[in-house]
N, C-alpha and C positions, 0 to 999 in steps of 0.2 A: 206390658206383660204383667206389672204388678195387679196392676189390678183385675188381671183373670189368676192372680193365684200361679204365676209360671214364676220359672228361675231362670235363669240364662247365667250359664259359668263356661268357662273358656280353657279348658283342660283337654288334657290326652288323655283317652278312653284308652284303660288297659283291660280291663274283662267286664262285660255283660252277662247277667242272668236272668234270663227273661221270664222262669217261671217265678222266684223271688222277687220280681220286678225290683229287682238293683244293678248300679251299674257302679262301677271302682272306677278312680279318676287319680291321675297325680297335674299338678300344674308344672311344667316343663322348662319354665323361663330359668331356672336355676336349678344347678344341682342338685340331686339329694333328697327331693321333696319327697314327703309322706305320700302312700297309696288313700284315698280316703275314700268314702261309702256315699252315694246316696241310693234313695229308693224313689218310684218315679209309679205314676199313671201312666203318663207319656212319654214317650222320650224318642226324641228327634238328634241325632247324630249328623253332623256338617264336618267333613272331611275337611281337614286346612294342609297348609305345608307346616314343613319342618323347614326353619334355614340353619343353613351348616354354617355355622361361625367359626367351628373349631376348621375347618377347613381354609378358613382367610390367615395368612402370616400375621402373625401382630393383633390379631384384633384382641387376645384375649387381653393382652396388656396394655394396648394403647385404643382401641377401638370403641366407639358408644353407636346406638340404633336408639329409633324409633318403633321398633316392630310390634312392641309387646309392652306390657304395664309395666315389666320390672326393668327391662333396659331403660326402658324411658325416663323412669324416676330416676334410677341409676345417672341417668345423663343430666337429668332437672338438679340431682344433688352437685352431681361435677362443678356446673355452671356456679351453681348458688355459695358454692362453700370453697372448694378448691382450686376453679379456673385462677390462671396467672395472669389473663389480657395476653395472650401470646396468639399466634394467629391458629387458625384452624381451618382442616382442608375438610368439604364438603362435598361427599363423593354419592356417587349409586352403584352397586355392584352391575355387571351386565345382565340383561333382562332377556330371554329368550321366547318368544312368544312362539306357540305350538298346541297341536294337538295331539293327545296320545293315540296311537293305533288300537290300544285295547280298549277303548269307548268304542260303543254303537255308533255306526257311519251315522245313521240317521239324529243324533243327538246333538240340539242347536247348542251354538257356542259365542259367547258373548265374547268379542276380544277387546282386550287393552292393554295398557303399558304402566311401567311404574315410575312416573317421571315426578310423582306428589312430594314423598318425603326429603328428596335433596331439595325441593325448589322451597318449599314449604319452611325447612330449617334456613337456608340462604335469606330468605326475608323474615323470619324471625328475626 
C-alpha cells in the first residue's frame, strides 16, 4: 500500500463528507480519544465489530486481550514490568458463529471460529 501512495488506519468512522472528500475518525481502543480529520481520493470503509468488555465482570480491573494495538501493548507492558510469575488463566470468551437475517440470502459467507488467540497466547 505504501507504495501506491494509500494509508490504512484502523478507526471508528464517526462522520463522512463526501463532497469535501473528508472523513472524521476517533481510534476506540481507549477512552476519550480525539475526533481527527483526514481527507481522501478514495476511501474504502470495512465494517469491524465492537467487543463489549465493559460488559465482562472484572475485566476492566483484572482482564488483558489481544484484540487491538492498545490492549496488547497494554498486556506486553504487564508481562515486561509488572507480572509477579503468579499463574494465569487463559481464556476465549464464547464464540457464536451465525448469519444475520438482514444480509442478502444470496450473499456468500466465509465461516470460521476464533480458537487463534487463546491457543496462540498458551504457547507463547
Amino acid at each position: 500500500m505504501e507504495q501506491d501512495h494509500s494509508e490504512f488506519i484502523l478507526p471508528e468512522a464517526t462522520t463522512i463528507d463526501p463532497e469535501a472528500h473528508a472523513a472524521f475518525y476517533q481510534f476506540n481502543e481507549q477512552a476519550g480519544p480525539p475526533i481527527q480529520k483526514i481527507s481522501y481520493d478514495y476511501l474504502v470503509i470495512a465494517p469491524g465489530n465492537r467487543l463489549a468488555y465493559d460488559q465482562i465482570e472484572g475485566f476492566s480491573a483484572f482482564g488483558e486481550s489481544l484484540t487491538d494495538v492498545f490492549l496488547g501493548n497494554r498486556l506486553r507492558n504487564y508481562l515486561h514490568c509488572d507480572y509477579k510469575r503468579v499463574p494465569i488463566a487463559i481464556t476465549s470468551d464464547v464464540f457464536h458463529e451465525g448469519k444475520s437475517a438482514q444480509l442478502p440470502q444470496n450473499m456468500p459467507v466465509a465461516w470460521s471460529a476464533c480458537e487463534v488467540p487463546p491457543v496462540e497466547m498458551a504457547f507463547s
